[in-house]
N, C-alpha and C positions, 0 to 999 in steps of 0.2 A: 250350435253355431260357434265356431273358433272366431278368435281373436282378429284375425285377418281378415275373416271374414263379412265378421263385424264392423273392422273398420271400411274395409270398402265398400257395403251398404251406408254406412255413415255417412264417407265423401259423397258418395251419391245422392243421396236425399239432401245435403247440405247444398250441390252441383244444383238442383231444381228448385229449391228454394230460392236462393241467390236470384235466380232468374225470373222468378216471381218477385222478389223485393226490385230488382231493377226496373220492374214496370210502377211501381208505386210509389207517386212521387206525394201524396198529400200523408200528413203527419197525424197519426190517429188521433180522437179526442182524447184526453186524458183525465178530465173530472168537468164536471160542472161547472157553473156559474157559481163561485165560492160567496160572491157577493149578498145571493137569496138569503136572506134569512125566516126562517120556522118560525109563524106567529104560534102554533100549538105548542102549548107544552108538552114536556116531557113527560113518556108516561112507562112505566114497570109492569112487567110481568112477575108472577111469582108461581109457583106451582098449582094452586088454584084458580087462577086463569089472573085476568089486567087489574092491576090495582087502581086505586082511585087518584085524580091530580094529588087531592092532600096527602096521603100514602106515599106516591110515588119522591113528592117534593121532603117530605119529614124526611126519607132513606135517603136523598142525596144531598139535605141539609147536613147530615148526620156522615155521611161519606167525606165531605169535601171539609169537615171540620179539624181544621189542625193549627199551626203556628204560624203560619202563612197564609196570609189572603190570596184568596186568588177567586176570580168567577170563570173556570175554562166551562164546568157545565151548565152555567145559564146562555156562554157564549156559543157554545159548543154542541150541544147535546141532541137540540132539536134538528140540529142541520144534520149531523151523522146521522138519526134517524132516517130524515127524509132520503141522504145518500143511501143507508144500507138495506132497509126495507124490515132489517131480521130486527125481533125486540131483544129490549133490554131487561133480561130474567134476573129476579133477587132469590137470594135462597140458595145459592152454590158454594162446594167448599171448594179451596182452588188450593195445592199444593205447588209449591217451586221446586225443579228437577233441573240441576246444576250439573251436565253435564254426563257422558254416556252410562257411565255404571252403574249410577243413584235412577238414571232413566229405564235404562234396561230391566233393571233390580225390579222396581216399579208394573213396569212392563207382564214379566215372567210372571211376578202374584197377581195379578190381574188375569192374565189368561188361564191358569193353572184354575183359578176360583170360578171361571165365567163356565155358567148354567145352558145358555141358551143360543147366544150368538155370538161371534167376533169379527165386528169388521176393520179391514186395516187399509189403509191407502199411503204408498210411500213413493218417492221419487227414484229410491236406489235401494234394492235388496240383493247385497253380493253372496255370492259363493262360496264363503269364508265360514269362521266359528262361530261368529254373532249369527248369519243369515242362514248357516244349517240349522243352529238353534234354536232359532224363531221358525225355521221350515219343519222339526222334527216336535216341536211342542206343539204345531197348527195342525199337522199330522193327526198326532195322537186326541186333541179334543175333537176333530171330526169323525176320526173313529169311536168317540166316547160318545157321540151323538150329540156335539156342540155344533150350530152349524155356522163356519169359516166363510169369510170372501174377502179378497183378496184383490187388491186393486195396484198395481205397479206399472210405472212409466218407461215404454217402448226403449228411449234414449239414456234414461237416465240407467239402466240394466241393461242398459247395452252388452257390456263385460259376462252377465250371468250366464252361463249356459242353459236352453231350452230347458236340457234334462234336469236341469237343479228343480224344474216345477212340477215333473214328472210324478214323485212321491207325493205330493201335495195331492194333485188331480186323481192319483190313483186313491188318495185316500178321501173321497168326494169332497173337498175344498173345491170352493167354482174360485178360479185365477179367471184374470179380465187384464190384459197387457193395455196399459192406454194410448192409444193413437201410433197402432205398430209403423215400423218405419220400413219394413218389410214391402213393396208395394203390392205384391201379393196377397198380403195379407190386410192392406191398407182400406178402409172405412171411406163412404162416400164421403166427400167437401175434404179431403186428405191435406192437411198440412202440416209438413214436418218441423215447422217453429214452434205451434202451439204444443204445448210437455206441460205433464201435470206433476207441480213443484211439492205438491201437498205434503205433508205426515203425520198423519193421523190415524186412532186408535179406539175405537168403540167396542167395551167390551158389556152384552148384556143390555143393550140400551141407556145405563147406570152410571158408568163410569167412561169419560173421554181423557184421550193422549192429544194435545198437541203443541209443536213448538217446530225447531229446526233440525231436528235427532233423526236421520236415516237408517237404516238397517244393517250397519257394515261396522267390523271389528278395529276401524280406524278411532271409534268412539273408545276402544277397550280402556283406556287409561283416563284417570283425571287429571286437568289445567293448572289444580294449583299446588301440587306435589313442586318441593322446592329442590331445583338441582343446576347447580353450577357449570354441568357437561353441555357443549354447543351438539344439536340435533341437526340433522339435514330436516327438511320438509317431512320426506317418507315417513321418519321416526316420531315427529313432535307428538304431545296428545293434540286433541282437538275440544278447544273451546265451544260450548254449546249451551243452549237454553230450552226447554220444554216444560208444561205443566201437566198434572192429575187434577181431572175439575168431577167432581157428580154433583149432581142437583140440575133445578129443570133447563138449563141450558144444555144439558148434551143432545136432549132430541132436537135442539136446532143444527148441531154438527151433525147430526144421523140424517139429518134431512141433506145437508148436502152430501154427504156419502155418497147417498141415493139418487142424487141428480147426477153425481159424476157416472155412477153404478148402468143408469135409465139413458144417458145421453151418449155411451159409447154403446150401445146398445150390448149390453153383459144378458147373459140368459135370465129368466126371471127369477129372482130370487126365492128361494124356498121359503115354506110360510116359517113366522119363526116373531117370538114376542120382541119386535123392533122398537115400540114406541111403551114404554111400560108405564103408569099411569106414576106421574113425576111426583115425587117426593121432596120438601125441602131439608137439603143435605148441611149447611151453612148460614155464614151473612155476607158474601160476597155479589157484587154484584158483576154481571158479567153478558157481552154481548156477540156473539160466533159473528165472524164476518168472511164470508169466502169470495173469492172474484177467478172472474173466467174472462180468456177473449172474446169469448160471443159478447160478451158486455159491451155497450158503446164506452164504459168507462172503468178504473178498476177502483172497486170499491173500497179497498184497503186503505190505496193511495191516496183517493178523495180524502177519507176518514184521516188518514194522518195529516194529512196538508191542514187541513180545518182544525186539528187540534192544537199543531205546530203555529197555525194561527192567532189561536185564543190563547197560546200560552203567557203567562203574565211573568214566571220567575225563574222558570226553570226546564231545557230541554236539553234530555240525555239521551242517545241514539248510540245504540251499539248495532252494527254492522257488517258485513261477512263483504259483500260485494255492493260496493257505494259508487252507482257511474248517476248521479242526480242528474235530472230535465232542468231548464231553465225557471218552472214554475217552483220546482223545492229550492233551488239555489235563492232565488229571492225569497222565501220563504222565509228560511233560517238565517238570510242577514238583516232584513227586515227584523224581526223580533231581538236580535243582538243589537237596533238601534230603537228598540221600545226598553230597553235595559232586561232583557233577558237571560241570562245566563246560559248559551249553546256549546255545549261541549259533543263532540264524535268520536267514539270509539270505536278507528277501523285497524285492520291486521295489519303487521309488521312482514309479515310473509302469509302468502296463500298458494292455494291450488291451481291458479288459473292466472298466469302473467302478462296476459291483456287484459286483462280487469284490472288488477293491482294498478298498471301504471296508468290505465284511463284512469282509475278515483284519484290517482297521486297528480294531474293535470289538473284538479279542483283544487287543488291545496292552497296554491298563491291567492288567490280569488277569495278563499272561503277565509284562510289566516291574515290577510289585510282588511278585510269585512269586523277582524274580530273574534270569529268565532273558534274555539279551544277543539284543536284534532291531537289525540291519543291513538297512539298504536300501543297493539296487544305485543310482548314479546311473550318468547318463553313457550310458545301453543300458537295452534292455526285458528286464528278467529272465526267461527262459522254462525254465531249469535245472531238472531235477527230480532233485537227487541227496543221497545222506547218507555221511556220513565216521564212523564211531563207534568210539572207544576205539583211533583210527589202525588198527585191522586190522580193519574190516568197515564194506564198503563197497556201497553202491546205485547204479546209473544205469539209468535205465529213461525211461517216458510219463508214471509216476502222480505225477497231484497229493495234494496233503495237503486233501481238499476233498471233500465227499458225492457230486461227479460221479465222481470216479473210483473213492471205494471202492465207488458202490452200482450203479452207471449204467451204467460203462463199463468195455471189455475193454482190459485196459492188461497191460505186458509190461515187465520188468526185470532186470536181472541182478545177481546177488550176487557181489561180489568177494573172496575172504577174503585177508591177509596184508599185512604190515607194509610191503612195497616198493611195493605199490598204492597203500595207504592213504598213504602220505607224500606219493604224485601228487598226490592228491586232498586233504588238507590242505596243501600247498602253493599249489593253483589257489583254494582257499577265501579263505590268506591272500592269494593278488593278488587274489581280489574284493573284501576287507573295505579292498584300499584306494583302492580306488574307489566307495567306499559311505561312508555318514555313520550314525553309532551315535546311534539312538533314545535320549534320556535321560527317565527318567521324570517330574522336575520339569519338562522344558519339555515336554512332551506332555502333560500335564496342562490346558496353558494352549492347551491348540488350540479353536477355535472352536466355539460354540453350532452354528454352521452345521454344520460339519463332524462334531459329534457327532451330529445327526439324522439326517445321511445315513447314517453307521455302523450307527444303530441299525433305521432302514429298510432297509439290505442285509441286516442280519443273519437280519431275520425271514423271506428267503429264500433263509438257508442251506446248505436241503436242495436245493433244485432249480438252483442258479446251476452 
């Protein structure tokens, strides 16, 4: 499929969808009753199967111990259970992957080593040096008798050409396009809004990839190489977050793999040691959280509101695409008038210029509430992660924006404890210094122009 061709199946599918949003006038749920709270405790998984209350409570006594009080996991912890369903596994090691070359790098030894299987799930795999790459290393392990699958989304690949999968399929890798936008090729209950946002990486059952890192050569540089020369967009590098976890939390990602795998209905997979009897790898503790639109509600989202809730000192929120619902908006001014500390780190420029100026419509609201917004210069912000009260921590796909809570199948991992969290408030403060801090009096004084654009992105919100 050419370019042209591509786009005009695009307008097309986006032409009938529209026309199904126009009939829908009620505003989907979006989390629960935040108010419920979990009379059960909190309870751990470990490689061995459930640990005991006292177990579980000594590991998150021992987590949440730092310089700072805080209770977010006695606040906190049993409600996300009951929202997310998936447990909370101790025993993992969890590595931090700053961006595309330390990701890829990562990535490459991981598949080069994997014995037995490799699965991958990504929103965008181009045509490029990175996604031949990745095409001609997935190649040759299936030919080595690794067996591949491969899960990429209709829209987000739009650009790829068919043939770029051609080698892969010749080389028995099973490709699985999710939710093609092709109508011919289009799956019963077809709708062309829900796209699956995921990226993720299973190699071996052993070892999981995920964060916000797609498969394309725009990743090739890193964010914090220091250079005085002004870049267009095309040229910048791009700011990104992803981790390397093993231990027994990856057969929870493998499981969802497998639902997305079972639920576009992919051929059945060949037999192959998917679930390997788990080892503990670390002392992290860690809990896989994936949400879909079949969901009445999206479980990320709940999951952060609630923590964004309980947080008592500190919320850091880095951001790629920020159009918030009126439930996070009061969320995070709410907790800047319980004396919080809310700072946002969104992009100075991005990919997508009704997004940018719908989150730049929050600005007044959010910077009279209080709360501290940073833009990224220098690099396109594409980071999707939260740091809160230094021991409870997010990396994952989901943006803070109605596509990903309502739209799309997005994947993220919770990290709980104060050695993480430091990582991660640490990588925050080198972003904020390479960022310029929004002041309220001088954003005030931005243009006539630039306020009608904000207020034109805003009124499409729900669908950007």
């Amino acid at each position: 499929m050419n370019k042209l061709s591509a786009w005009i199946l695009l307008k097309f599918a986006i032409v009938l969808e529209l026309i199904f949003l126009a009939g829908c006038s009620a505003i989907p749920t979006m989390v629960p009753d935040m108010a419920l709270r979990s009379a059960h405790p909190v309870q751990l998984e470990s490689a061995h199967g459930a640990l005991t209350a006292q177990q579980s409570q000594a590991i998150l006594a021992r987590l949440e111990k730092s310089g700072v009080e805080t209770n977010i996991f006695d606040k906190h912890l049993a409600l996300e259970t009951e929202i997310v369903g998936s447990p909370l596994m101790a025993g993992n090691q969890v590595e931090l992957l700053v961006d595309g070359p330390s990701t890829y790098s990562a990535m490459f030894a991981a598949i080069e080593n994997a014995k037995d299987h490799i699965n991958m799930e990504t929103f965008i795999i181009e045509d490029d040096e990175i996604g031949r790459r990745f095409a001609e290393l997935l190649s040759r392990k299936q030919r080595n008798g690794v067996q591949v699958n491969l899960i990429y989304d209709s829209v987000g690949s739009l650009y790829t050409p068919r043939v770029f999968f051609d080698p892969l399929i010749a080389s028995g890798v099973k490709v699985l396009e999710f939710n093609p936008i092709n109508p011919l090729l289009a799956r019963k209950d077809w709708q062309f809004n829900q796209r699956d946002h995921r990226k993720l990486l299973i190699v071996d059952g052993q070892m999981a990839f995920v964060g916000g890192i797609n498969i394309s050569s725009v990743y090739s540089s890193g964010s914090f190489a220091k250079s005085k020369a002004k870049k267009k967009i095309a040229d910048q590098p791009w700011r990104d977050t992803h981790l390397r976890m093993t231990g027994p939390v990856v057969s929870e990602f493998q499981k969802l793999f497998m639902a997305t795998w079972n639920g576009q209905k992919g051929e059945p997979l060949l037999s192959g040691n998917y679930f390997p009897e788990p080892a503990t790898s670390g002392n992290e503790v860690v809990r896989a959280i994936g949400s879909s639109p079949e969901e009445p509600y999206s479980q990320i989202y709940a999951t952060l509101l609630s923590a964004i809730n309980s947080a008592e000192t500190q919320i850091f929120l880095t951001n790629a695409y920020f159009v918030p619902d009126a439930q996070l908006l009061s969320a995070l001014k709410e907790a800047v008038q319980r004396g919080v500390e809310v700072r946002l780190l969104l992009p100075e420029k991005t990919d997508s210029n009704m997004v940018y100026y719908a989150s730049r419509s929050y600005y007044d609201e959010l910077l009279s509430a209080g709360v501290k917004i940073h833009v990224r210069q220098d690099a396109l912000l594409h980071a999707k992660t939260a740091v809160i009260d230094g021991v409870w921590t997010t990396i994952g796909s989901t943006n803070l924006d109605w596509r990903s809570f309502v739209y799309n199948q997005e994947i993220n991992a919770v990290i709980l404890g104060q050695n993480f969290g430091a990582q991660m408030q640490n990588l925050f403060q080198q972003d904020l210094q390479s960022s310029k801090l929004i002041m309220l009096e001088a954003w005030k004084k931005r243009s006539i122009g630039e306020r009608i654009k904000e207020r034109a992105a805003r009124l499409w919100a729900r669908w950007l």
